[in-house]
ZAPAPA-702340 format. One record per residue (C-alpha): x, y, z negated; residue number from 1; residue in three letters. Coordinates in nm, 4 decimals. Each point is the difference from the previous one (the first is absolute). Example, Ala and Ser with C-alpha at 12.3 -4.5 7.8 and 13.67 -1.06 7.14 Angstrom:
2
+----------+----------+----------+-----+--------+
!        x !        y !        z ! num ! residu !
+----------+----------+----------+-----+--------+
!   1.2300 !  -0.4500 !  -0.7800 !   1 !    ala !
!   0.1370 !   0.3440 !   0.0660 !   2 !    ser !
+----------+----------+----------+-----+--------+
// end
This chain:
324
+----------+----------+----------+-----+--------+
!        x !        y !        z ! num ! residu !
+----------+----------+----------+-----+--------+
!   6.6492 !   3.5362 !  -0.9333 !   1 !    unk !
!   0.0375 !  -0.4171 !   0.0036 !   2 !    unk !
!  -0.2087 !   0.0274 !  -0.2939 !   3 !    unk !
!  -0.2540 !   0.2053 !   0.1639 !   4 !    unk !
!  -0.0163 !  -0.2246 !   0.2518 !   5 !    unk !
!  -0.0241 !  -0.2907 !  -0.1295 !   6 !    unk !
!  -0.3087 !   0.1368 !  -0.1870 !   7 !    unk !
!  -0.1600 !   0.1095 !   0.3108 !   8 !    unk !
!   0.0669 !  -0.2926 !   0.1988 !   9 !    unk !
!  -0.1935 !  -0.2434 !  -0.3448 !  10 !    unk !
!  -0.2891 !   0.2655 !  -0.0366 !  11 !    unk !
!  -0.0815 !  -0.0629 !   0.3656 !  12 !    unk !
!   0.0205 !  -0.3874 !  -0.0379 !  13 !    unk !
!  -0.2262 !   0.0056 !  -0.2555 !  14 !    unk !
!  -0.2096 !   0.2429 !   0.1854 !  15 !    unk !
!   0.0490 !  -0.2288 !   0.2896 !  16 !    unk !
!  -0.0867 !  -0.2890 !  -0.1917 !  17 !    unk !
!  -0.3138 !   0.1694 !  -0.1964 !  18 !    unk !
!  -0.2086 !   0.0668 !   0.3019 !  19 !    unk !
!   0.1020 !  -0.3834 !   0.1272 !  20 !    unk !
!  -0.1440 !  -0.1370 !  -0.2561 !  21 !    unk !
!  -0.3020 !   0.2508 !   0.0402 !  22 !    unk !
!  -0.0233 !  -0.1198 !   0.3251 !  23 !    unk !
!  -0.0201 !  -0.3685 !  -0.0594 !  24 !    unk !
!  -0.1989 !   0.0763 !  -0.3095 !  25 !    unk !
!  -0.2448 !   0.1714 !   0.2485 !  26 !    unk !
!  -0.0008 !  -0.2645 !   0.3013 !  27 !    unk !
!  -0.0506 !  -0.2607 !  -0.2935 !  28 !    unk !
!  -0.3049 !   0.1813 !  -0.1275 !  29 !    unk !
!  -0.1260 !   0.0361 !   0.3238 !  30 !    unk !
!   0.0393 !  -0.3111 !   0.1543 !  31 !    unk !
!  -0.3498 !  -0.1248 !  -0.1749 !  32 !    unk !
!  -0.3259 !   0.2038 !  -0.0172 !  33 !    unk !
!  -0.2634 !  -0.1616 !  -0.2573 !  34 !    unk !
!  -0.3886 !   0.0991 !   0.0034 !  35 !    unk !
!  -0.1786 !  -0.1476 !  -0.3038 !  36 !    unk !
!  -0.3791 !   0.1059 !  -0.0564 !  37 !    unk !
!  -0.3787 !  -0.0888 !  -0.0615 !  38 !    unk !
!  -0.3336 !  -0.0391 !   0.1735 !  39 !    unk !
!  -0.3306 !   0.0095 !  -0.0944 !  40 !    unk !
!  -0.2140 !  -0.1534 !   0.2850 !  41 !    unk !
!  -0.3726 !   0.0737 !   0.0067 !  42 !    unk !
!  -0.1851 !  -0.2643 !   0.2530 !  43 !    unk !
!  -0.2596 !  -0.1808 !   0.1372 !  44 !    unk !
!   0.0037 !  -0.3630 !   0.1819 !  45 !    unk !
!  -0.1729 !  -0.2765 !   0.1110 !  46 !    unk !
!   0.0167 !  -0.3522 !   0.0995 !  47 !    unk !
!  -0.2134 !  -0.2447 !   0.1718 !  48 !    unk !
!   0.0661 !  -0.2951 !   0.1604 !  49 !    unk !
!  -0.2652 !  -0.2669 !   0.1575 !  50 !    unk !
!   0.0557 !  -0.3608 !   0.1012 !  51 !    unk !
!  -0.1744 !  -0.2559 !   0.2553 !  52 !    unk !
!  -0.1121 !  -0.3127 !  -0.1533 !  53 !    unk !
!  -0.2989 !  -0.0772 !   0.2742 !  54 !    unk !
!   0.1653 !  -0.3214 !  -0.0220 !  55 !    unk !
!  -0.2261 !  -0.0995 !  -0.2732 !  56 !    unk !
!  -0.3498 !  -0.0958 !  -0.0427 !  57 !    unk !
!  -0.2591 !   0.1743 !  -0.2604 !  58 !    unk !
!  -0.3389 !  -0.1584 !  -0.0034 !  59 !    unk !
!   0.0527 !  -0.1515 !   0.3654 !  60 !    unk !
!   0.0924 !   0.4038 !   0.1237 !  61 !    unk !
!   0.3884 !   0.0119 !   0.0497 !  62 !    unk !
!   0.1416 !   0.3563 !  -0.1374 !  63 !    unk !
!   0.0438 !   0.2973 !   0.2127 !  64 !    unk !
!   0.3104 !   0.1539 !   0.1404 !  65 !    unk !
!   0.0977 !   0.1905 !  -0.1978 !  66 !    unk !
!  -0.1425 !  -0.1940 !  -0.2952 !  67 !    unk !
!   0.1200 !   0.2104 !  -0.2949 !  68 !    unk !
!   0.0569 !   0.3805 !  -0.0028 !  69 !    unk !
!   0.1657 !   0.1727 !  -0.3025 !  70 !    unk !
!   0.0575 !   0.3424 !   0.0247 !  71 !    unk !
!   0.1752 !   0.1528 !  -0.3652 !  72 !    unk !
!  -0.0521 !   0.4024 !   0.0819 !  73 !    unk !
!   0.0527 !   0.3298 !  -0.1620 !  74 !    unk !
!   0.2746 !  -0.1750 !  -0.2390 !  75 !    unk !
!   0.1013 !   0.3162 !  -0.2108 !  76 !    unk !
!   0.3659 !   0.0110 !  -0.1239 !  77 !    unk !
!   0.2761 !   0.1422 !  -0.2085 !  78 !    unk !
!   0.2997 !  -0.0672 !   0.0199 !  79 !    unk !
!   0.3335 !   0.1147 !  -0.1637 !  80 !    unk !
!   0.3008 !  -0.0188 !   0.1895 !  81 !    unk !
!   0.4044 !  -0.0285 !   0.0185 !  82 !    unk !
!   0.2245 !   0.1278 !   0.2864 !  83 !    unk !
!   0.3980 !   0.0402 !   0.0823 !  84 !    unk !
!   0.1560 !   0.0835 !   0.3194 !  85 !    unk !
!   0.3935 !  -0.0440 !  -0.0231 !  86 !    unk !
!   0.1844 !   0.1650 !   0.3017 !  87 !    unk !
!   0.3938 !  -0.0432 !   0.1244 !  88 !    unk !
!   0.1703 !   0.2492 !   0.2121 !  89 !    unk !
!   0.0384 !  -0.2365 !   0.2391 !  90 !    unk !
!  -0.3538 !   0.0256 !   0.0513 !  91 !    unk !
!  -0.1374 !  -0.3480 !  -0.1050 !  92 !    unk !
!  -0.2293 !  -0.0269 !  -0.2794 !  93 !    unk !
!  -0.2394 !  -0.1871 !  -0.2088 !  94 !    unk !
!  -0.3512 !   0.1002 !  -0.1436 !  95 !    unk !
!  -0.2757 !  -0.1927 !  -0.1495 !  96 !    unk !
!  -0.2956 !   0.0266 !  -0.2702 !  97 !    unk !
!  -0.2371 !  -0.1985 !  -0.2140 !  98 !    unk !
!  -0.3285 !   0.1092 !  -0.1125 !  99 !    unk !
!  -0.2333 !  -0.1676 !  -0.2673 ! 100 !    unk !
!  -0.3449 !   0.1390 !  -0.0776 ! 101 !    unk !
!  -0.3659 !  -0.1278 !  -0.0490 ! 102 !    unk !
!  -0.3246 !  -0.0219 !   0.2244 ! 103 !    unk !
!  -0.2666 !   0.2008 !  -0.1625 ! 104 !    unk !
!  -0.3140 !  -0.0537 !   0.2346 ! 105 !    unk !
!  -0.1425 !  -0.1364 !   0.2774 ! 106 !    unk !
!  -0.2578 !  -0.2220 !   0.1520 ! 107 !    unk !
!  -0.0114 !  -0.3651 !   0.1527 ! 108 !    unk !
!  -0.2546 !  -0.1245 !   0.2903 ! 109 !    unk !
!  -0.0328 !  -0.3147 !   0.0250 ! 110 !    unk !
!  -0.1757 !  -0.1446 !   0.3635 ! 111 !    unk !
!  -0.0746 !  -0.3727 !   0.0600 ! 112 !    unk !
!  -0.1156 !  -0.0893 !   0.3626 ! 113 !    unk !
!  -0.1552 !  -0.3278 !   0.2097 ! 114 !    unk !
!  -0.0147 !  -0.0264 !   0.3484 ! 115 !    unk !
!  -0.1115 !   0.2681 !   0.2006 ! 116 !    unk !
!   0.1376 !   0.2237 !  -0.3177 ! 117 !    unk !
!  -0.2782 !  -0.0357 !  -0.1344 ! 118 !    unk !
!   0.1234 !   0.1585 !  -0.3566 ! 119 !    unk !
!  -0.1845 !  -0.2123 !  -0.2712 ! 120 !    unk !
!   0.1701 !   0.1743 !  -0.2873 ! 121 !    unk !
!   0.1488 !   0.3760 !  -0.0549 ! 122 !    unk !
!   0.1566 !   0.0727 !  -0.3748 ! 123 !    unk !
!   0.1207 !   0.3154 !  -0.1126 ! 124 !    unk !
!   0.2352 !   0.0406 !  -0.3351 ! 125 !    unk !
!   0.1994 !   0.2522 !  -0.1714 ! 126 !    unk !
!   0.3699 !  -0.0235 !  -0.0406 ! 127 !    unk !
!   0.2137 !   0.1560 !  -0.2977 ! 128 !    unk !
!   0.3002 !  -0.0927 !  -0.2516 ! 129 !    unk !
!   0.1919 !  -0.1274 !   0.3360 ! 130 !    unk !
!   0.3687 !   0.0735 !   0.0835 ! 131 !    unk !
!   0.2083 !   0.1140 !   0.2370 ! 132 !    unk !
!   0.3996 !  -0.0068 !   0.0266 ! 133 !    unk !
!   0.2676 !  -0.0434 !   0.2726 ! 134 !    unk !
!   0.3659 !   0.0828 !   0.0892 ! 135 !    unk !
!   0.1926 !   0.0446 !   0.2915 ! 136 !    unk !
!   0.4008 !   0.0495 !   0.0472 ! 137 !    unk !
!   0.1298 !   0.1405 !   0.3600 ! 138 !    unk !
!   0.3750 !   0.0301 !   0.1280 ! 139 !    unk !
!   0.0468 !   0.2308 !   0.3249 ! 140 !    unk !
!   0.2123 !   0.2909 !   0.1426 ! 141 !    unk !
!  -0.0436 !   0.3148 !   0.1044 ! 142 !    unk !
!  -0.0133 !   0.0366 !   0.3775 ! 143 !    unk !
!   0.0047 !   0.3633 !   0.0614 ! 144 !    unk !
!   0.1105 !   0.2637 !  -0.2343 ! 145 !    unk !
!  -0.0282 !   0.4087 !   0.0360 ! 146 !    unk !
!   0.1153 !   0.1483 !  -0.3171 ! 147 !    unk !
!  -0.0240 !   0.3845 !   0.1686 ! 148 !    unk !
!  -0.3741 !  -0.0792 !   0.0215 ! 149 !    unk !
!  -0.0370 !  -0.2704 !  -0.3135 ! 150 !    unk !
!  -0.0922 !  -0.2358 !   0.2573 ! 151 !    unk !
!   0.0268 !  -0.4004 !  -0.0823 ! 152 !    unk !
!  -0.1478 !  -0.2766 !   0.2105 ! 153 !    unk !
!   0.0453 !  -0.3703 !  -0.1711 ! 154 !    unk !
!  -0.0254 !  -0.3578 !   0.1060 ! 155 !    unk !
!  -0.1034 !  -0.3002 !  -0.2088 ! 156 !    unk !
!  -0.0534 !  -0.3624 !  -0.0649 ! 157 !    unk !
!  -0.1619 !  -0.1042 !  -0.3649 ! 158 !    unk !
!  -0.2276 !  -0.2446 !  -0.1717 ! 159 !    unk !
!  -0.3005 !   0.1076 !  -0.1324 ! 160 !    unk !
!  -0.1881 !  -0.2000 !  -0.2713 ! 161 !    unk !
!  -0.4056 !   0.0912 !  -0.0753 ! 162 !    unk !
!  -0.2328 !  -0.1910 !  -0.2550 ! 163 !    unk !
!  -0.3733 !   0.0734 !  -0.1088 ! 164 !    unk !
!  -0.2108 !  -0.1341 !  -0.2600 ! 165 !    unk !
!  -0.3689 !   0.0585 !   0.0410 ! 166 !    unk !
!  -0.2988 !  -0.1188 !  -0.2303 ! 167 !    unk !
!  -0.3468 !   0.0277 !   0.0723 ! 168 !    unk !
!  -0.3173 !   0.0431 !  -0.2338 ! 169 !    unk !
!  -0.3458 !  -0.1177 !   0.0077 ! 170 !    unk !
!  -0.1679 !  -0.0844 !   0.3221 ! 171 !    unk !
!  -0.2765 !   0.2259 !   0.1519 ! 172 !    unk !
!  -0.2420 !  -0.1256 !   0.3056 ! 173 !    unk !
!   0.0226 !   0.2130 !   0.3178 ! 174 !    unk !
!  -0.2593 !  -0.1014 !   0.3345 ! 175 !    unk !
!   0.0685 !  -0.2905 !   0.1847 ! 176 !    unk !
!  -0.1625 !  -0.1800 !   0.2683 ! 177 !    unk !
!  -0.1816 !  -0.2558 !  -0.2203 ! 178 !    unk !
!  -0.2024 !   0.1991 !  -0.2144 ! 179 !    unk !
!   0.2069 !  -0.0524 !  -0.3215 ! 180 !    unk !
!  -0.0324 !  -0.3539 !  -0.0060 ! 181 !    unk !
!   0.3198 !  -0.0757 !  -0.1525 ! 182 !    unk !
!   0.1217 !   0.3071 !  -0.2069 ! 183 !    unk !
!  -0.3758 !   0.1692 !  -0.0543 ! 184 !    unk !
!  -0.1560 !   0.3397 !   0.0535 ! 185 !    unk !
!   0.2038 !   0.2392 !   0.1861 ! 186 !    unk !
!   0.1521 !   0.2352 !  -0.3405 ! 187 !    unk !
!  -0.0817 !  -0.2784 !  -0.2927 ! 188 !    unk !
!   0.3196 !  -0.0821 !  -0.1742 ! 189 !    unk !
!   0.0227 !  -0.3969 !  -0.0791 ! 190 !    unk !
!   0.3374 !   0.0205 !  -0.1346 ! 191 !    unk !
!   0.0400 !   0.3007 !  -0.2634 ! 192 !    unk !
!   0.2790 !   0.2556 !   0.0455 ! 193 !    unk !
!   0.2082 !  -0.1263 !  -0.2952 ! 194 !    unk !
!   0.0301 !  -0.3093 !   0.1600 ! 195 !    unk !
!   0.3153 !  -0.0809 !   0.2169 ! 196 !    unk !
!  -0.0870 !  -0.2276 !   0.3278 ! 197 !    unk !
!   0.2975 !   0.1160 !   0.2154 ! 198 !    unk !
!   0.3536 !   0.0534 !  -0.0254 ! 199 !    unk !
!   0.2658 !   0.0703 !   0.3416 ! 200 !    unk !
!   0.3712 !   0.0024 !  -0.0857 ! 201 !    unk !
!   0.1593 !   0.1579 !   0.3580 ! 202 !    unk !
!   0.3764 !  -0.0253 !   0.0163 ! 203 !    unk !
!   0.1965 !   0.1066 !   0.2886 ! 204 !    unk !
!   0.3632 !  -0.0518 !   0.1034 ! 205 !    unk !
!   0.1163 !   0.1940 !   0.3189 ! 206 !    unk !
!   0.2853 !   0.1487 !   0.2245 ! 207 !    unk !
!  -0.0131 !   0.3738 !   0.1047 ! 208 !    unk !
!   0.2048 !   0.1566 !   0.2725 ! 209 !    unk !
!  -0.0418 !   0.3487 !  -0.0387 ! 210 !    unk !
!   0.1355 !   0.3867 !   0.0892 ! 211 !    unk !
!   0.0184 !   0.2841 !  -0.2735 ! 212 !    unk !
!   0.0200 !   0.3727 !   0.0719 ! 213 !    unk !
!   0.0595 !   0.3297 !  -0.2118 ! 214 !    unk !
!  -0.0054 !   0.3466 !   0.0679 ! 215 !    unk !
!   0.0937 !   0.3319 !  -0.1949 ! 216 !    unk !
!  -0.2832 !   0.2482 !   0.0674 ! 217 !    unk !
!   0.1941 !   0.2577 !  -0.1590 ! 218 !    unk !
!   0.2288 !   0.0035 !  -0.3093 ! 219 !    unk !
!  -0.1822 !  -0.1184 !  -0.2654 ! 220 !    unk !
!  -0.3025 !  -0.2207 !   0.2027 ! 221 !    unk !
!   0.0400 !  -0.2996 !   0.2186 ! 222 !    unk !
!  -0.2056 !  -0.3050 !   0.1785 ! 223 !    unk !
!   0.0501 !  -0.3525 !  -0.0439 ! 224 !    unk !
!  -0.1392 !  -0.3037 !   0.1761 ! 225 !    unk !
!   0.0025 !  -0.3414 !   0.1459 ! 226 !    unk !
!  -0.1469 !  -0.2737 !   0.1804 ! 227 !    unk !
!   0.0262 !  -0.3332 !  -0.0467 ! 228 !    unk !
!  -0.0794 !  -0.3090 !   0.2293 ! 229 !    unk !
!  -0.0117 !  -0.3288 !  -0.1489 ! 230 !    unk !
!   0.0434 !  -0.2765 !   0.2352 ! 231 !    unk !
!  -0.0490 !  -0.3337 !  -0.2239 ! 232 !    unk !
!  -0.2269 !   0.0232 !  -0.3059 ! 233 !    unk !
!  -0.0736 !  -0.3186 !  -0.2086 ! 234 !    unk !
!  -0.3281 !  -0.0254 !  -0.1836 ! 235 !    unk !
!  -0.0634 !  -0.2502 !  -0.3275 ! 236 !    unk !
!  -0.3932 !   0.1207 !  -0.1105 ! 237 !    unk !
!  -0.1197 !  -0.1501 !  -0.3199 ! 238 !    unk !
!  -0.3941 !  -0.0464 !  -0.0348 ! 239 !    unk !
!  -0.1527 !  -0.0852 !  -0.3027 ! 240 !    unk !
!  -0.3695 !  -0.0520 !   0.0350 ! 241 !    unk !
!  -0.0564 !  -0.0358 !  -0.4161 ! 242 !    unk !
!  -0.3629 !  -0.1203 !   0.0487 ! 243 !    unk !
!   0.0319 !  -0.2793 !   0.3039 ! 244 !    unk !
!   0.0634 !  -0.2886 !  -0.2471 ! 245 !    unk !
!  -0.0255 !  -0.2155 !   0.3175 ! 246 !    unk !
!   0.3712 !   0.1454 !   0.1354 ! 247 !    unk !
!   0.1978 !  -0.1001 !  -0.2987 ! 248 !    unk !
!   0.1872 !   0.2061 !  -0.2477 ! 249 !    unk !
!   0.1109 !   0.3305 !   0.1003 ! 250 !    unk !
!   0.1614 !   0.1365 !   0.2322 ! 251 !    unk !
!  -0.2052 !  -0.2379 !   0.2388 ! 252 !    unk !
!   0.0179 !   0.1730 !   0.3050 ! 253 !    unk !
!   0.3371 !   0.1003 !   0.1974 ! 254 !    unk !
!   0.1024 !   0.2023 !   0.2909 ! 255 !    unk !
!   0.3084 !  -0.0053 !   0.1485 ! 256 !    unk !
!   0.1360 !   0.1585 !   0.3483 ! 257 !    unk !
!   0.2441 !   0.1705 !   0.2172 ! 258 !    unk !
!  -0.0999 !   0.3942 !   0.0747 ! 259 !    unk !
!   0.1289 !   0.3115 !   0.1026 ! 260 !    unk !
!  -0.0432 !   0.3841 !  -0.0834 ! 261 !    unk !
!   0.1423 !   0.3419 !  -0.0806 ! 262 !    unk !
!   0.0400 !   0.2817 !  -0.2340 ! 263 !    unk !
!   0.0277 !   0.3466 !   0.0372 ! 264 !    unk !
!   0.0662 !   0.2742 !  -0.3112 ! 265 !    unk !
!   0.1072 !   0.3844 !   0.0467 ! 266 !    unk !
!   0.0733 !   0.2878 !  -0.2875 ! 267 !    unk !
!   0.0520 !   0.3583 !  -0.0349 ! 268 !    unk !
!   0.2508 !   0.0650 !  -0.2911 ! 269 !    unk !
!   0.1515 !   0.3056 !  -0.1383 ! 270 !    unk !
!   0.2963 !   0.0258 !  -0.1677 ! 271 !    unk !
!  -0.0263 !   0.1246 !  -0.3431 ! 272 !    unk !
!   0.3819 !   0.0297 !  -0.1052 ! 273 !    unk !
!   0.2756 !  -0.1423 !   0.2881 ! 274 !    unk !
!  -0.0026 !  -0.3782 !  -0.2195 ! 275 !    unk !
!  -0.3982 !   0.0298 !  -0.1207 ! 276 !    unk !
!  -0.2656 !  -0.0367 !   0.2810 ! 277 !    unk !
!  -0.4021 !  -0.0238 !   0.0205 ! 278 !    unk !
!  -0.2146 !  -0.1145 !   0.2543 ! 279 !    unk !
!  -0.3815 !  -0.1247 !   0.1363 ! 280 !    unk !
!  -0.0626 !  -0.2999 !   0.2712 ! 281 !    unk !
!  -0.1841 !  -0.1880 !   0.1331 ! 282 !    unk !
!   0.0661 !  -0.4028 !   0.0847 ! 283 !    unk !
!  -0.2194 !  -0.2406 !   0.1683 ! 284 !    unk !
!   0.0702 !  -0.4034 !   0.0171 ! 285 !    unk !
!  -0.1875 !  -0.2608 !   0.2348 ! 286 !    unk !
!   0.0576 !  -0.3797 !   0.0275 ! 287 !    unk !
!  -0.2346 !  -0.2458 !   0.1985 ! 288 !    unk !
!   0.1036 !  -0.4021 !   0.0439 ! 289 !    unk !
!   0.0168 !  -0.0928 !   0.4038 ! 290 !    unk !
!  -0.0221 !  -0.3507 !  -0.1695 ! 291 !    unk !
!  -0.0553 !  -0.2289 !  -0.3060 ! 292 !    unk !
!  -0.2199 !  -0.2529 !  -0.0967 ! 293 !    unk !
!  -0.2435 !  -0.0107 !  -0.3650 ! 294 !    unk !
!  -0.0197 !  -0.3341 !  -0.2303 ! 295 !    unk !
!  -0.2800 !  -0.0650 !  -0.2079 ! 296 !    unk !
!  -0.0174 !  -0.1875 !  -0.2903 ! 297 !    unk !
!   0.1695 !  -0.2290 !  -0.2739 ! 298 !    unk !
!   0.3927 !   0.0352 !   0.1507 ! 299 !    unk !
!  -0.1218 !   0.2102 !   0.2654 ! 300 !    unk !
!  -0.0545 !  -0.3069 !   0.1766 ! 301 !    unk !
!  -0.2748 !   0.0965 !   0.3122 ! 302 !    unk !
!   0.1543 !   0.2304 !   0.2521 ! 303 !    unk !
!  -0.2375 !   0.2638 !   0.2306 ! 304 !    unk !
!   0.2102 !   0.2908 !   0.2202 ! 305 !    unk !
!   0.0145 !   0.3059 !  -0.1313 ! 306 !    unk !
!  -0.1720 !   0.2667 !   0.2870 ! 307 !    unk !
!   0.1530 !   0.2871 !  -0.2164 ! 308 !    unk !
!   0.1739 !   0.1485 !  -0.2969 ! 309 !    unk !
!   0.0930 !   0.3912 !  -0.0017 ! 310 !    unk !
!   0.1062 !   0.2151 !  -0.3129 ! 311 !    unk !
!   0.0384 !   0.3605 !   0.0409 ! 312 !    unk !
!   0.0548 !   0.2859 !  -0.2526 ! 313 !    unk !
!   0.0233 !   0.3765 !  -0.0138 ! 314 !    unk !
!   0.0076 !   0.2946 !  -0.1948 ! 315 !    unk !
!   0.1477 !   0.3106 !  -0.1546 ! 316 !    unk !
!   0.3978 !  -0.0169 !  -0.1423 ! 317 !    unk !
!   0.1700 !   0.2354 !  -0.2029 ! 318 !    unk !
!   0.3878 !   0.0144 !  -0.1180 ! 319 !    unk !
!   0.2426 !   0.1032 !  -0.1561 ! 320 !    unk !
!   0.4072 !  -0.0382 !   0.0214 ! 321 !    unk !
!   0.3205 !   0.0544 !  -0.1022 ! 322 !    unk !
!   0.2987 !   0.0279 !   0.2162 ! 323 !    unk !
!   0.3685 !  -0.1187 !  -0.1137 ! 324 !    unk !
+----------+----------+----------+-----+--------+
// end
């Protein structure tokens, strides 16, 4: 019977002791929830920016404010991307991406004005072979949770980084108010299309305060979504007019500034397999300076403010993850 006993009294130790371990073994595996996927992001964008130099005199007729207008629009782009989203039971968590793709198309106007805006010149070129990448990295927590209803509402404070490379082609003459005195006939082409006059190299460094929801809409399909305020945006533009041998080698024209902006992005996913999921978005990004200043020339030595520099993008995403 001692025997017996004995033997009971171990198998339920180990029993015991078995689903202990199970336990931990569980908690452990659960404390940390990883999302690792891919995005394909189909967009448009443009950027223009314009600048005052009335300061300054051109055959006895001081410029126009503002004097330059350069408005990069229909900027095509693909871009491959990267994304994690590591979450801790304790309901902190980290996220971030980084995208790199290329800028297939687009077009470049190019508007000079004196005073009165008069416009005494009006270019258009075409844009390809450009680039496009950018990264950002967020920490947060969740602030409300309802896992009866799949319910998750999240706070966050990240950096965002965003850079674009745009050349332009060739140089086509569009109406202006002095009869094609400078450029020519309004559609001639002075400069071929093989030629490059203009290149803009747009980087952007920025804070985001944001809030993130999802939703189950039933078991297998959910929404996603967030928006994103960014407070304090720094701009460092890169202008490299290849053909104004009078500005010194290239890049001879900068822009620099202080802006703000947002961006917003939402998706509908369905869950293929309870770790594999799919899903179509959409995302939208604007920036625009509130200040800054552009240098001309050889060390970027002669200063003029900058009226305005604003970058947006927008466009199509589609993913795919993988849930640990």
């Amino acid at each position: 019977m001692q025997k017996r006993g004995r033997m009971a009294l171990g198998a339920a130790l180990v029993s015991i002791t078995a689903a202990t371990a199970a336990q931990a073994e569980d908690t452990d595996s659960s404390a940390l929830t990883l999302e690792l996927g891919t995005r394909y992001w189909y967009s448009s964008g443009s950027t223009a920016w314009n600048h005052d130099a009335s300061t300054v005199g051109a055959f006895g007729i001081p410029f126009g404010n503002p004097t330059s207008v350069l408005t990069y629009d229909g900027l095509t782009a693909r871009t491959a991307e990267l994304f994690f989203d590591l979450r801790h039971q304790s309901r902190w968590f980290v996220k971030g991406y980084a995208g790199l793709g290329g800028i297939t198309s687009g077009m470049l106007d190019d508007e000079d004005y004196f005073t009165g805006q008069v416009k005494f010149s009006d270019t258009s070129s075409s844009v390809r072979g450009g680039s496009l990448h950018y990264a950002s990295l967020d920490v947060g927590r969740s602030i409300y949770e309802n896992q009866q209803r799949g319910v998750t509402v999240r706070a966050f404070l990240g950096y965002h980084y965003w850079s674009e490379n745009v050349p332009a082609y060739g140089l086509t003459c569009n109406p202006d108010d002095v009869g094609g005195f400078f450029c020519g006939a309004p559609g001639s082409m002075p400069i071929p299309g093989s030629v490059s006059v203009i290149t803009n190299n747009a980087n952007w460094h920025s804070i985001r305060l944001g809030i993130g929801a999802e939703a189950n809409l039933s078991e297998r399909w959910s929404i996603a979504g967030e928006a994103a305020f960014i407070p304090y945006a720094s701009l460092a533009n890169f202008d490299s007019h290849h053909l104004r041998g009078d500005l010194g080698p290239v890049p001879n024209i900068r822009h620099t500034g202080r802006g703000i902006g947002f961006q917003l992005e939402a998706f509908v996913n369905y869950r293929v397999t309870p770790m594999w999921s799919v899903g179509l978005g959409a995302r939208y990004w604007h920036l625009s300076t509130t200040s800054g200043e552009t240098r001309f020339g050889p060390g970027f030595g002669t200063a003029f403010p900058l009226n305005d520099f604003t970058t947006e993008r927008y466009g199509l995403v589609a993913q795919t993850s993988l849930r640990f």
